[in-house]
Each structure stands twice: as C-alpha cells, then as structure tokens.
Backbone as numpy.savetxt, mean C-alpha at the origin, in Angstrom:
# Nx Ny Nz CAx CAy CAz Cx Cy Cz
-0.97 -39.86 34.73 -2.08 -38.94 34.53 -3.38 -39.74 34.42
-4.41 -39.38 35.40 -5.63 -39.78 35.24 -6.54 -39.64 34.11
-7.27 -40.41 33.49 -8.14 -40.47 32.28 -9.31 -39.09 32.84
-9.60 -39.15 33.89 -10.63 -37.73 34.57 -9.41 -36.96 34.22
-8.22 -36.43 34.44 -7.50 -35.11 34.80 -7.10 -34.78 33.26
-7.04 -35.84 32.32 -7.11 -35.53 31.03 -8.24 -35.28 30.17
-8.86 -35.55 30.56 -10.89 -35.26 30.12 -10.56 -33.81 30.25
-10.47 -33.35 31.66 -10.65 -31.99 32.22 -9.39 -31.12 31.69
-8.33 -31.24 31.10 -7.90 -30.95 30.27 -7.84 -30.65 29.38
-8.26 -31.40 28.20 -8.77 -31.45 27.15 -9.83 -30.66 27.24
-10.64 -30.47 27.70 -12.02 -29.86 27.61 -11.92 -28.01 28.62
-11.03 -27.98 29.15 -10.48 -26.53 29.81 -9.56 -25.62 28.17
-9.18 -27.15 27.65 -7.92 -26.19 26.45 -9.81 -26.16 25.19
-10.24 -26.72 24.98 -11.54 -26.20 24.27 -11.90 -25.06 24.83
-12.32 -24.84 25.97 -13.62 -23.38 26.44 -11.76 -22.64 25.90
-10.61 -22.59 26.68 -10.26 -21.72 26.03 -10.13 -21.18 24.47
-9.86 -22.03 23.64 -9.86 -22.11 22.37 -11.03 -20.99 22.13
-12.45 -21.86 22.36 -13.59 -21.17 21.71 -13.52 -19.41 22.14
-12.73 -19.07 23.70 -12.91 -17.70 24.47 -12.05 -16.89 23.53
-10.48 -17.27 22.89 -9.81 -16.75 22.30 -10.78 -16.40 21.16
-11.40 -17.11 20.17 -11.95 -16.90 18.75 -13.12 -15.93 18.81
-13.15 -15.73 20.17 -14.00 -14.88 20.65 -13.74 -13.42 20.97
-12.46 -13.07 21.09 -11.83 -11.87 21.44 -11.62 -11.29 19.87
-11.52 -10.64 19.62 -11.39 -9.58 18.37 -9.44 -9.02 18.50
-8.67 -8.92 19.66 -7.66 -8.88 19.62 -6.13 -9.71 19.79
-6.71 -11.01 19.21 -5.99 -11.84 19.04 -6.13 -12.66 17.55
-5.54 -12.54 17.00 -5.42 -12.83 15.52 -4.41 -14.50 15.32
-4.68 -15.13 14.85 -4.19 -16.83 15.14 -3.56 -16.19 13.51
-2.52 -16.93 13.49 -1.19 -17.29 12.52 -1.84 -18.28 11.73
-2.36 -18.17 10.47 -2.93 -18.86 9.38 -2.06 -19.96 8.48
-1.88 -20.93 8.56 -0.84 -22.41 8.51 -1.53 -22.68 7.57
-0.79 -23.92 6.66 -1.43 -24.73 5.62 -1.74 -25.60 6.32
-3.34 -26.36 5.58 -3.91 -27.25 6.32 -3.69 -28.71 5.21
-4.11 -29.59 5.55 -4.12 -30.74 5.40 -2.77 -31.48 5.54
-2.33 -32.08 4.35 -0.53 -32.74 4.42 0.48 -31.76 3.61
0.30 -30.34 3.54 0.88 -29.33 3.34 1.92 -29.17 4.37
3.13 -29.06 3.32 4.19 -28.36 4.61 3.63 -27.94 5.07
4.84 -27.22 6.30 4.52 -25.58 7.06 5.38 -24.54 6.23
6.27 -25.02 5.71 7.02 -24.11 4.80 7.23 -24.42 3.55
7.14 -23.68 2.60 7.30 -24.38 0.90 8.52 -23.35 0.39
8.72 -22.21 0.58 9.43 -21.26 -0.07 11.13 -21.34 0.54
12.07 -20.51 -0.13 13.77 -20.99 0.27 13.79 -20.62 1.68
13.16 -19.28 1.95 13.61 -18.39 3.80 12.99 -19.70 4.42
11.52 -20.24 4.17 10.53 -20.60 5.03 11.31 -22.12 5.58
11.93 -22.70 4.19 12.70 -24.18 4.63 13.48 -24.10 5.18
14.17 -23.25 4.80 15.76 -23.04 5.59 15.89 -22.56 6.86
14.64 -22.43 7.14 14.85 -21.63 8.54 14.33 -23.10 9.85
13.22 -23.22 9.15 12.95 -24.65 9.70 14.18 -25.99 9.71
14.77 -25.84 8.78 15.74 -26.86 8.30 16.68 -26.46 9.49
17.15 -25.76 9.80 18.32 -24.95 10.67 17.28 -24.92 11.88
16.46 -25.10 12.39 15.79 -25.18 13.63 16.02 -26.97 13.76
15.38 -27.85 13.28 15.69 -29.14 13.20 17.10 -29.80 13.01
17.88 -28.90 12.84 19.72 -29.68 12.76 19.94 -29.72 14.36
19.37 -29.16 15.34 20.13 -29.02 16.53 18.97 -30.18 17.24
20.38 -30.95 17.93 19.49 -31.63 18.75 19.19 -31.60 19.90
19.47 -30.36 20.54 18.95 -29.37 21.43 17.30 -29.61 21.79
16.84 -29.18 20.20 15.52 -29.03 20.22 14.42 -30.18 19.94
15.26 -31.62 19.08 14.78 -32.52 18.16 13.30 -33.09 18.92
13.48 -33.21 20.61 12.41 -33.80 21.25 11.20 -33.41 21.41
11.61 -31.99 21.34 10.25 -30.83 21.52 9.27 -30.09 20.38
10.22 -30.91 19.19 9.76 -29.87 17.96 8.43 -30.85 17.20
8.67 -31.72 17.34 6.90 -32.32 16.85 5.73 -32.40 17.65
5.68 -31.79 19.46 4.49 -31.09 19.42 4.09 -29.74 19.27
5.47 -29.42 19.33 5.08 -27.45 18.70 5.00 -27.33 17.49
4.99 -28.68 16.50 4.41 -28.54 14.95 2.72 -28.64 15.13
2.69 -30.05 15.74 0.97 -30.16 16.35 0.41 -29.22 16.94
0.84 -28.58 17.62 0.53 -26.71 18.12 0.25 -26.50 17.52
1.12 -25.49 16.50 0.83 -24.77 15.45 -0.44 -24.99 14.39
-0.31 -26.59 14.11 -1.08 -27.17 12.87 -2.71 -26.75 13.60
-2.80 -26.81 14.69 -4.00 -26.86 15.72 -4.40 -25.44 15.70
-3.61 -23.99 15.26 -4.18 -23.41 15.20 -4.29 -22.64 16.55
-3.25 -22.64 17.19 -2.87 -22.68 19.03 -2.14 -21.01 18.56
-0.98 -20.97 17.64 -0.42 -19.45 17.51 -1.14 -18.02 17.78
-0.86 -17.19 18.44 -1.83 -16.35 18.28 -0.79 -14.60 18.22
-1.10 -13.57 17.69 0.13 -12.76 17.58 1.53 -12.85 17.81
1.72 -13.28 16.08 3.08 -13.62 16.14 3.71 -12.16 15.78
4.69 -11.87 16.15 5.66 -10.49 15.80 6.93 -10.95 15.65
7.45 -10.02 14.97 9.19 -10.34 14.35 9.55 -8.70 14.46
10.27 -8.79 15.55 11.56 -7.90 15.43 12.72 -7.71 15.37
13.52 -6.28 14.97 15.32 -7.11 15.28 15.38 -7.55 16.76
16.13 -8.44 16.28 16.20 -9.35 17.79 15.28 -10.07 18.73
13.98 -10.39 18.28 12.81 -10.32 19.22 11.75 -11.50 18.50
11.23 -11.99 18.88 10.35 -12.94 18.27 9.11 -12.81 19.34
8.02 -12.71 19.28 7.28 -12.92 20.69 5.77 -13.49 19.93
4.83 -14.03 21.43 3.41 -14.48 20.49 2.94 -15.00 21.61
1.34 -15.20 21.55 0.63 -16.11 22.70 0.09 -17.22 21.95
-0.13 -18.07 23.19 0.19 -20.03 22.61 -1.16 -20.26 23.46
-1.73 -20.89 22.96 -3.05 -21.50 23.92 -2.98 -22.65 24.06
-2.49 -23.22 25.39 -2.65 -24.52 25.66 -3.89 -24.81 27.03
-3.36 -25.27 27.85 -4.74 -25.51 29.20 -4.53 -24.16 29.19
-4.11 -22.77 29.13 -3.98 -21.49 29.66 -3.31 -20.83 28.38
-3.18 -19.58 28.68 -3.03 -18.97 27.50 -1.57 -18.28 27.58
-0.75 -18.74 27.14 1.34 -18.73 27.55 1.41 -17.72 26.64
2.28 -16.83 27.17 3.26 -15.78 26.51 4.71 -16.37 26.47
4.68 -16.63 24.96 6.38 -16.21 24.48 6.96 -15.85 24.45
8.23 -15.62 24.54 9.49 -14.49 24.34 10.65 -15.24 23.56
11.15 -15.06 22.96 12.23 -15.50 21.72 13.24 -14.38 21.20
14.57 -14.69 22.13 15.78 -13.04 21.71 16.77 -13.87 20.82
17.03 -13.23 20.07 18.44 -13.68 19.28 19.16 -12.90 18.96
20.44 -13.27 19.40 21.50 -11.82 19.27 21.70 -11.88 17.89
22.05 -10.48 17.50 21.98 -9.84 16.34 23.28 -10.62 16.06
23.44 -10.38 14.20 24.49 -11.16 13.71 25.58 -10.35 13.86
26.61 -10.65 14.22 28.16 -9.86 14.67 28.50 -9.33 12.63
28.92 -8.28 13.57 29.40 -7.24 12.21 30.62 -8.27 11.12
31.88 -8.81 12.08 32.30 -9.43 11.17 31.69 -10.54 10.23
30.95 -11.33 10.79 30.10 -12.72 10.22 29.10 -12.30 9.18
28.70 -10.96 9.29 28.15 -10.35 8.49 29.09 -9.83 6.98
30.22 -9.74 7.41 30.96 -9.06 6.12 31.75 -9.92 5.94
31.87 -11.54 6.85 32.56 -12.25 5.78 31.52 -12.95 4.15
30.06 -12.89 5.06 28.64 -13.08 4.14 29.13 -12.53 3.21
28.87 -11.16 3.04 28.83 -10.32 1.75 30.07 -10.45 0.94
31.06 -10.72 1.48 32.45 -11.26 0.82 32.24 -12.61 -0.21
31.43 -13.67 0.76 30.99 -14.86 0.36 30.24 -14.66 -1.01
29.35 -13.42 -1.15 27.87 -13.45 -1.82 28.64 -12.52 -3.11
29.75 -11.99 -3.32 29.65 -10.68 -3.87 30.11 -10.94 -5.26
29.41 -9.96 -5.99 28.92 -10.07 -7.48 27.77 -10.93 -7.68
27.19 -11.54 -6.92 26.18 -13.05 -6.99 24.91 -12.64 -7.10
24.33 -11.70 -6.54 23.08 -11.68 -5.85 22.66 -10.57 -7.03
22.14 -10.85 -8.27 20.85 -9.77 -9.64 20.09 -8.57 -8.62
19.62 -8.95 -7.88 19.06 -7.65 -7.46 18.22 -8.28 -5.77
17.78 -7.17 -5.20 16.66 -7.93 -4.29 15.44 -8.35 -4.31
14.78 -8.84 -5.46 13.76 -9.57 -5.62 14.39 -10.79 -5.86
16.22 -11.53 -6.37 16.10 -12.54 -6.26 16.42 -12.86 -5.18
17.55 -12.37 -4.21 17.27 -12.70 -2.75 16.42 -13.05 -1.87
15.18 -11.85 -2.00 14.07 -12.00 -1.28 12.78 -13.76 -1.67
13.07 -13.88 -2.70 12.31 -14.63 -3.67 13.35 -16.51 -3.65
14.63 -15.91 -2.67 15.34 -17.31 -3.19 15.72 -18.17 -4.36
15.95 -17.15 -5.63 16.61 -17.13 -6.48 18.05 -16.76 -6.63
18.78 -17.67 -5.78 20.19 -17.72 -5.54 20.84 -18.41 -6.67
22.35 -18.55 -6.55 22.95 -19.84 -7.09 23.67 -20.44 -5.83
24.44 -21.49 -5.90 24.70 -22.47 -5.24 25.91 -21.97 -4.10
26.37 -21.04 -4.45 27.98 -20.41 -3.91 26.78 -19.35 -2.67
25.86 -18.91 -3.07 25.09 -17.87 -2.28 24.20 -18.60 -1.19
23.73 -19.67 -1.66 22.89 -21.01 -0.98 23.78 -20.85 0.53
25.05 -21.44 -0.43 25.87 -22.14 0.81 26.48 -21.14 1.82
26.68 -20.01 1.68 27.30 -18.90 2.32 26.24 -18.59 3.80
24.97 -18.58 3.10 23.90 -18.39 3.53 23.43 -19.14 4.64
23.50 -20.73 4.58 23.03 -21.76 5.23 24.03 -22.41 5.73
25.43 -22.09 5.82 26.21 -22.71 6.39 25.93 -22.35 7.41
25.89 -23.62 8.72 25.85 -23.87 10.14 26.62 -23.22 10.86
27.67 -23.43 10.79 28.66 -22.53 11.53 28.68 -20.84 11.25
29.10 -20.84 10.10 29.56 -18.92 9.16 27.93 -18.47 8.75
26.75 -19.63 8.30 25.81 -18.31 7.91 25.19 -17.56 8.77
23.89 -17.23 8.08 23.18 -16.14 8.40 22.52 -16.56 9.75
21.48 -17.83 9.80 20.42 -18.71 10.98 21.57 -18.55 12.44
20.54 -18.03 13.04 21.13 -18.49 14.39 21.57 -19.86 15.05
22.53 -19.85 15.53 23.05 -21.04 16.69 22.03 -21.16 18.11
22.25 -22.28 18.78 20.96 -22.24 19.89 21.68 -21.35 20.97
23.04 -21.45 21.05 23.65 -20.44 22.09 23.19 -19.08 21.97
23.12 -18.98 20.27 22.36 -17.02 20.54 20.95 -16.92 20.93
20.63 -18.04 20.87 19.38 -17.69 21.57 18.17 -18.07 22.82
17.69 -17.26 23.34 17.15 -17.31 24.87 15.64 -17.78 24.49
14.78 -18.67 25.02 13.68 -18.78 25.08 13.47 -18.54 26.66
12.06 -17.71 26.41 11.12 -17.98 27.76 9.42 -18.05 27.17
8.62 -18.95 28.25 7.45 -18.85 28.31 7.18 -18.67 29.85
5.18 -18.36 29.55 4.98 -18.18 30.80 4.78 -19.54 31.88
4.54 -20.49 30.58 4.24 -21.95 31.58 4.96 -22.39 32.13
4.29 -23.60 33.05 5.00 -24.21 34.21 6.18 -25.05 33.68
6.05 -25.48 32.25 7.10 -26.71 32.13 8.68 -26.44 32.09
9.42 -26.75 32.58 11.02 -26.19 33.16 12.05 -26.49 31.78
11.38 -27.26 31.20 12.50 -27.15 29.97 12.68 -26.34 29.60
14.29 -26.35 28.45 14.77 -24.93 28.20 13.66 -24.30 26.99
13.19 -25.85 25.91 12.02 -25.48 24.56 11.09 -26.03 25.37
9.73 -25.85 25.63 8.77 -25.74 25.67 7.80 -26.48 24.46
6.72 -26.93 24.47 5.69 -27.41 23.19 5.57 -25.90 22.56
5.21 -25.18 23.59 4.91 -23.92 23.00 5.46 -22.70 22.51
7.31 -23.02 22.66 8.33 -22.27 22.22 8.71 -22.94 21.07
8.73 -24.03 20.82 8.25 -24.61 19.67 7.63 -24.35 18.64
6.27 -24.59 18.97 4.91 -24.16 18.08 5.64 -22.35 17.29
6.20 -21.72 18.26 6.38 -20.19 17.56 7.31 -20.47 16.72
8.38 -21.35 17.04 9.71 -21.16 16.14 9.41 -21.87 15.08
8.42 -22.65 14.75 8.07 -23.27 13.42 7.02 -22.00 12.50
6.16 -21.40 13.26 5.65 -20.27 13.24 6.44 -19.03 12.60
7.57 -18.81 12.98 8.42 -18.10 12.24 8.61 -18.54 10.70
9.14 -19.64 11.00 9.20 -20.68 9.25 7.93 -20.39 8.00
6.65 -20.38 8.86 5.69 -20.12 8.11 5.35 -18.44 7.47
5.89 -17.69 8.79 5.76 -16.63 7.93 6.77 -16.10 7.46
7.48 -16.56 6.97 8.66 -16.15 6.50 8.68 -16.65 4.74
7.57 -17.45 4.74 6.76 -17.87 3.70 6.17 -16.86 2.61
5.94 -15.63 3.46 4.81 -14.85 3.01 5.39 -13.05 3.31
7.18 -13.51 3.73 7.19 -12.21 4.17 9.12 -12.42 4.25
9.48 -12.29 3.69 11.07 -12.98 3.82 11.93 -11.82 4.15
11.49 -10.97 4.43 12.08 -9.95 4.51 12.42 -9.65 6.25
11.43 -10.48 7.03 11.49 -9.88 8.06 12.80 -10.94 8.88
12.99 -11.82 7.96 14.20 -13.02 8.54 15.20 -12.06 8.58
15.90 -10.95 7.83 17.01 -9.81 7.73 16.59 -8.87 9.25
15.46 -8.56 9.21 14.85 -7.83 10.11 15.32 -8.07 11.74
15.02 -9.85 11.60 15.72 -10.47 12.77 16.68 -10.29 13.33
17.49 -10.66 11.91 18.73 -10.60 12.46 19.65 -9.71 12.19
19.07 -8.05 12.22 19.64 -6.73 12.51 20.59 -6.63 11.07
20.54 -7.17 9.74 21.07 -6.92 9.03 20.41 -6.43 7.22
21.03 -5.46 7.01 19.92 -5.02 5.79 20.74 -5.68 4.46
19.87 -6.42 3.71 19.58 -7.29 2.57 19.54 -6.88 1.44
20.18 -5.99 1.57 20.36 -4.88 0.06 22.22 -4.72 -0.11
22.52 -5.04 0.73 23.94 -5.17 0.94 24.40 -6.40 0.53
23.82 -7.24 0.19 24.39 -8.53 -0.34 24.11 -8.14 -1.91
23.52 -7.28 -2.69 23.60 -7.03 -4.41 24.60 -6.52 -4.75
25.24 -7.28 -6.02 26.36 -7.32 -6.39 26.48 -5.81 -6.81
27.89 -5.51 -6.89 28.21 -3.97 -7.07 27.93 -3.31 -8.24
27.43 -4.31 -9.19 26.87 -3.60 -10.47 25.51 -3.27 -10.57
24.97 -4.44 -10.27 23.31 -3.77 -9.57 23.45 -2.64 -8.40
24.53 -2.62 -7.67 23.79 -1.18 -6.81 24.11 -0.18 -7.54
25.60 -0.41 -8.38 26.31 1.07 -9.36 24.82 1.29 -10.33
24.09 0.07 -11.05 23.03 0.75 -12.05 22.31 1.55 -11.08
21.57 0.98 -9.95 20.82 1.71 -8.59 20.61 3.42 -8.50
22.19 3.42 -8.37 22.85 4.34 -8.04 23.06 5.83 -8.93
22.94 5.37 -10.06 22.93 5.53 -11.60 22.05 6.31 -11.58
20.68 5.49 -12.01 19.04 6.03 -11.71 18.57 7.03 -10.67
19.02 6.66 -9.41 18.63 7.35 -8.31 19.64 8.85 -8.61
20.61 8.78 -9.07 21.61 10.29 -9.05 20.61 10.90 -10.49
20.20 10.14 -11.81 19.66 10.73 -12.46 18.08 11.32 -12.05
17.85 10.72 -11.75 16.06 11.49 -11.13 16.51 12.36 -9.79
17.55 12.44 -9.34 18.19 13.47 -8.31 17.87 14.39 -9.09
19.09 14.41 -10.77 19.49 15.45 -11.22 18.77 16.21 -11.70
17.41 15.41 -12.35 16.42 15.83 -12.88 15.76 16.88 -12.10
15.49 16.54 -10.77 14.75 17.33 -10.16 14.69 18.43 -9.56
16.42 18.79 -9.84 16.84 20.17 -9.63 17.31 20.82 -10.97
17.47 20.30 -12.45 17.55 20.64 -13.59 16.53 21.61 -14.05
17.10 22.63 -14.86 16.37 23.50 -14.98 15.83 22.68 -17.12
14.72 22.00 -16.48 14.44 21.27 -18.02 14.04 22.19 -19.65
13.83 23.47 -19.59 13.92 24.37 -20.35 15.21 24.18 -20.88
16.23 24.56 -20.62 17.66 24.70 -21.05 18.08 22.79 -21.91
17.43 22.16 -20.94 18.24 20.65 -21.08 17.38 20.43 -22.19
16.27 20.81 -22.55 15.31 20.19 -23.97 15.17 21.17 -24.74
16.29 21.92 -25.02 16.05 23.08 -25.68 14.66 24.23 -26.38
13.46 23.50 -25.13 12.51 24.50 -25.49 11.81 25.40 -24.05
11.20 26.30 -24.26 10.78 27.37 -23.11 9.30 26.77 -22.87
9.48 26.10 -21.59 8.43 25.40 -21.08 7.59 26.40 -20.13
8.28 27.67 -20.05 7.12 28.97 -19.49 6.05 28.92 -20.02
6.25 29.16 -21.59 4.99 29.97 -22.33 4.18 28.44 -22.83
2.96 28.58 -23.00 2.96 27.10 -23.56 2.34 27.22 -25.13
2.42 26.51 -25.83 3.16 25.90 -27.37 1.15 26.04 -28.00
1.36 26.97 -28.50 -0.08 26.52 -29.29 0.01 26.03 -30.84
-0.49 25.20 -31.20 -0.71 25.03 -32.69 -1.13 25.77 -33.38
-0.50 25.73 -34.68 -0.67 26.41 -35.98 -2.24 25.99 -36.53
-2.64 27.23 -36.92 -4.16 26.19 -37.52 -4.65 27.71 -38.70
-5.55 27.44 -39.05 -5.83 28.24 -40.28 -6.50 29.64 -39.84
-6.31 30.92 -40.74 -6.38 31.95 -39.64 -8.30 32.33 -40.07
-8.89 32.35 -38.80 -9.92 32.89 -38.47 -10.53 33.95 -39.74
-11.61 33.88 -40.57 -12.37 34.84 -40.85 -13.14 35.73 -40.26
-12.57 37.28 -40.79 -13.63 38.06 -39.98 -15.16 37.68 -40.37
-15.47 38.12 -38.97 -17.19 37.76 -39.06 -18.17 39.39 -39.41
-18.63 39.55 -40.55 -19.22 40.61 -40.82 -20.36 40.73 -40.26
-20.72 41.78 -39.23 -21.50 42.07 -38.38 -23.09 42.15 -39.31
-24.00 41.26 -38.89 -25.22 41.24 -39.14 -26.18 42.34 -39.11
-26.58 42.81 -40.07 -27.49 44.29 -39.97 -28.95 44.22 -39.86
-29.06 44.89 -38.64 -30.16 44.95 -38.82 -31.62 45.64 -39.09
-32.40 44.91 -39.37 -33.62 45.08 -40.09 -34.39 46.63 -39.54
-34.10 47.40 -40.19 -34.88 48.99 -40.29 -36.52 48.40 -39.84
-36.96 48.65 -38.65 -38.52 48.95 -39.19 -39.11 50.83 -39.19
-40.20 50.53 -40.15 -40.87 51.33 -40.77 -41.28 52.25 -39.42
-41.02 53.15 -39.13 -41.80 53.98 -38.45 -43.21 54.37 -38.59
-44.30 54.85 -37.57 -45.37 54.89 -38.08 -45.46 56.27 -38.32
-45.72 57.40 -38.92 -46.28 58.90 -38.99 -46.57 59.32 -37.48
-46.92 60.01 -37.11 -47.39 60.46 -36.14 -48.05 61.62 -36.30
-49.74 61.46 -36.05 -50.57 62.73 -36.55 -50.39 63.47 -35.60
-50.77 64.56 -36.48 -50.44 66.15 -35.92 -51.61 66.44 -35.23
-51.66 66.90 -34.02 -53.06 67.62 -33.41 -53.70 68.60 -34.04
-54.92 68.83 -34.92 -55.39 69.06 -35.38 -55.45 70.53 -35.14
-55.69 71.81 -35.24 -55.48 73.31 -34.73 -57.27 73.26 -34.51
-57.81 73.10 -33.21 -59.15 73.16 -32.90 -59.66 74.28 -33.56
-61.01 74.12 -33.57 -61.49 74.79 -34.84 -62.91 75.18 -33.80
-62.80 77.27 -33.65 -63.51 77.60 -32.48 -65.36 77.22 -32.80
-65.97 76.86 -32.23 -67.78 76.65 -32.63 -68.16 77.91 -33.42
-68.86 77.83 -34.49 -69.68 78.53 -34.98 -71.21 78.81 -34.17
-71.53 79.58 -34.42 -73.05 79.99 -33.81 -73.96 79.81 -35.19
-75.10 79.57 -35.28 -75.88 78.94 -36.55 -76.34 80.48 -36.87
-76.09 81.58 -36.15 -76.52 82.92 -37.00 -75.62 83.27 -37.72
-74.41 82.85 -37.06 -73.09 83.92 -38.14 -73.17 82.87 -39.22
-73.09 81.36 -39.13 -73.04 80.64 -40.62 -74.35 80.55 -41.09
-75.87 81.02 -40.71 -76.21 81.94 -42.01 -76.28 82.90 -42.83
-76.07 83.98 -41.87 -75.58 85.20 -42.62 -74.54 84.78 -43.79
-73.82 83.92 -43.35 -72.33 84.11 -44.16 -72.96 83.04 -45.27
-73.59 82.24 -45.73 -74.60 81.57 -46.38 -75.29 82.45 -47.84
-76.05 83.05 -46.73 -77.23 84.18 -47.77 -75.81 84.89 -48.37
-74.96 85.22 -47.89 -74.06 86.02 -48.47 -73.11 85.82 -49.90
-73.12 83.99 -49.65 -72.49 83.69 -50.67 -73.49 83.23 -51.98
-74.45 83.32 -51.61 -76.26 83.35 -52.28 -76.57 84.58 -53.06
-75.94 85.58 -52.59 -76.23 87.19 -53.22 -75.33 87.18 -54.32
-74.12 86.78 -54.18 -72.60 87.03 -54.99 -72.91 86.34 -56.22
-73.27 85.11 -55.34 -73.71 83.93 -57.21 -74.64 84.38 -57.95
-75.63 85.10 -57.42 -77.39 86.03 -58.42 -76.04 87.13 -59.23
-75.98 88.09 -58.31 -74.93 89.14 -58.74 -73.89 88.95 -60.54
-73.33 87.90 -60.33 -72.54 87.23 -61.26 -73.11 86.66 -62.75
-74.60 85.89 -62.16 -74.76 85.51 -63.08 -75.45 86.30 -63.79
C-alpha cells in the first residue's frame, strides 16, 4: 500500500466520520474512554470472555476493539436471534449477526443446573450468582454464549473473511451494552430469565400475584367487616340551635290627615257675624 493511497484513506474515513455526526439518524454506541475496559459488569465480561476463547476470531478481534474505541459503531440493535449495526470505515458497512436460538434441551439442562440458586431476577440480571450458577452459565460447551458454528456473520464490505474488523467492532459492541442492559443477552438468545428463579421465589411470586388477583375481585366490605358504601363520619359535639336574630322595629312616622278644606268666607258674612257676637256681649252684661 502506497503512503498517497493511505493519506487518501485516512482522510476519505474522516469526511466520512464528520458526514455521519452530521446526520441526526445515526446514533454511535457510547464506549468507555481512556484505559477503561469495554466491559466491567458479569453479562458484559462474559460475553466478551466467550467471544475471545475461540480462535476462530483471535486475529480479527483487536481491530474491531480499535473500531469500536474510535467511536466507528453506529445503531447497534439486539434481537432474538439478530444482532445488526452500521460500522464506518473508508465507507459506511452494514452488519448482520444471526445466532441460532438456544435448543430447548440445553436450555432445561441450564435450569436443572441453576435450580433453587438464583434469589430472584435482580440477582441474575445484576450477576449476583454463586459459583455452581457461574459455571452452568459460562460453560463452553453446555452454557448459555453461543459457539462460532451458531453463528453467521455478514458485512457489506469487500474484505472476504469470515470476521471482518467491522464484525468485530459490533461483537465487542454487544459486550458493552450488555453493560447497561443485561437483559437483552436472554433476549438474544430466545430464552426468558425468569425461569432460572428458584421455585421458592417464583411460589412467593406467585403468592402475591394470586393475592392482589384476589383482592381485586373481593368484595372488601364483607372481608373488613365494615360497609364501605356509606362513608363513616365522626362523632363530634352536637350543634347549638342558633336563635334567630330580631329585628329592630322602626318607629313609624304618623301620617297627617288632609285637612277637611275650609270653604272662603266673604268679608260681609264675617262681619255681620262679628257685630253679632258684639250685640250678645252688651246684651249680657
């Protein structure tokens, strides 16, 4: 390879880089940076740990760590059976990652392996095992992690190997989020993770869930021996009547009488009637 055809390389995988961070529908897989693992938690090691036992892969897997660390991942998804994601290298590669689901027996010799063991599913999920559950789990052959025979890689790039840098970069990618999400490792591999709690944690489960059943068709009047129809008032001290406030009489005013008009005199008849009472008083005295 020419020092020009690697310049132009190098500098084609930049403009892409910067075009991706540029799109709004591609979301990059968020890694620990500096000398931080890629995985710290039990799913996140063990899954990586069981990717690195095969030496299938051993040649290809430290530049699909440098991938990843670079910040190259871009929609990672986990389904049953399905792994997929885009990788930005000189071009922008689509992943594909199938793994056959775990066979029903290998599955129930697990739970055989695990049973009575497993407190509940927060310690499963959380990797708070003991050592008998560890091993059931992570055994190579009988556990849970896939073998490389179950599983198919494809990308879109040119390079003909069966792993790829960039089939790589995802399957360490898995490790990391499995960090932050352990649930979806069961998800993978088509088996539900509630089935490994020992039979006394599901009987308490079971317990609870039949009692808030029962509850909710219980007629709770009868069961608490009080009538939750009517509702319950307190006793309290009984009310004084309130003696109605009287009120204040006012004084009415009189109301004068219209006077009986009184017809005009003429100044002859009230002197006559004058001199008259003038004669009576001489008369008398």
């Amino acid at each position: 390879m020419s020092w020009y055809y690697y310049d132009d390389d190098r500098d084609r995988r930049d403009r892409l880089r910067r075009k991706l961070q540029r799109q709004g529908d591609l979301k990059a897989l968020a890694i620990p940076q500096g000398s931080r693992k890629l995985a710290t938690t039990f799913w996140g090691k063990a899954w990586c740990d069981n990717l690195e036992a095969y030496q299938d892969y051993e040649s290809r897997l430290p530049r699909g760590r440098s991938y990843l660390r670079q910040g190259n991942v871009y929609n990672l998804q986990i389904e049953p059976g399905v792994i997929t994601a885009s990788v930005a290298g000189s071009y922008l590669y689509e992943v594909r990652i199938t793994i056959k689901p775990l066979a029903s027996e290998a599955w129930k010799e697990i739970k055989d392996d695990c049973a009575g063991q497993v407190g509940s599913l927060l310690d499963l999920l959380g990797g708070k095992l003991g050592d008998g559950v560890m091993h059931a789990i992570t055994d190579p052959d009988r556990g849970l992690f896939p073998h490389p025979s179950e599983i198919r890689l494809i990308c879109s790039c040119p390079d003909a190997a069966n792993m790829c840098k960039h089939v790589a970069a995802v399957l360490y990618g898995v490790g990391v989020m499995l960090d932050s999400a352990p649930d979806l490792f069961f998800v993978l591999r088509s088996v539900d993770p509630s089935e490994l709690i020992s039979s006394t944690a599901q009987q308490a489960l079971g317990e609870v869930q039949a009692t808030d059943a029962a509850l909710a068709g219980e007629d709770l009047s009868a069961l608490f021996g009080i009538d939750l129809g009517v509702p319950v008032i307190a006793e309290s001290e009984p009310e004084k009547p309130v003696t109605p406030t009287k009120k204040a009489k006012t004084k009415k005013e009189p109301v004068a009488k219209n006077p009986t008009p009184r017809k005009p005199v003429s100044s002859k008849v009230e002197a006559e009637k004058t001199s008259g009472k003038r004669a009576v008083r001489k008369k008398t005295r």
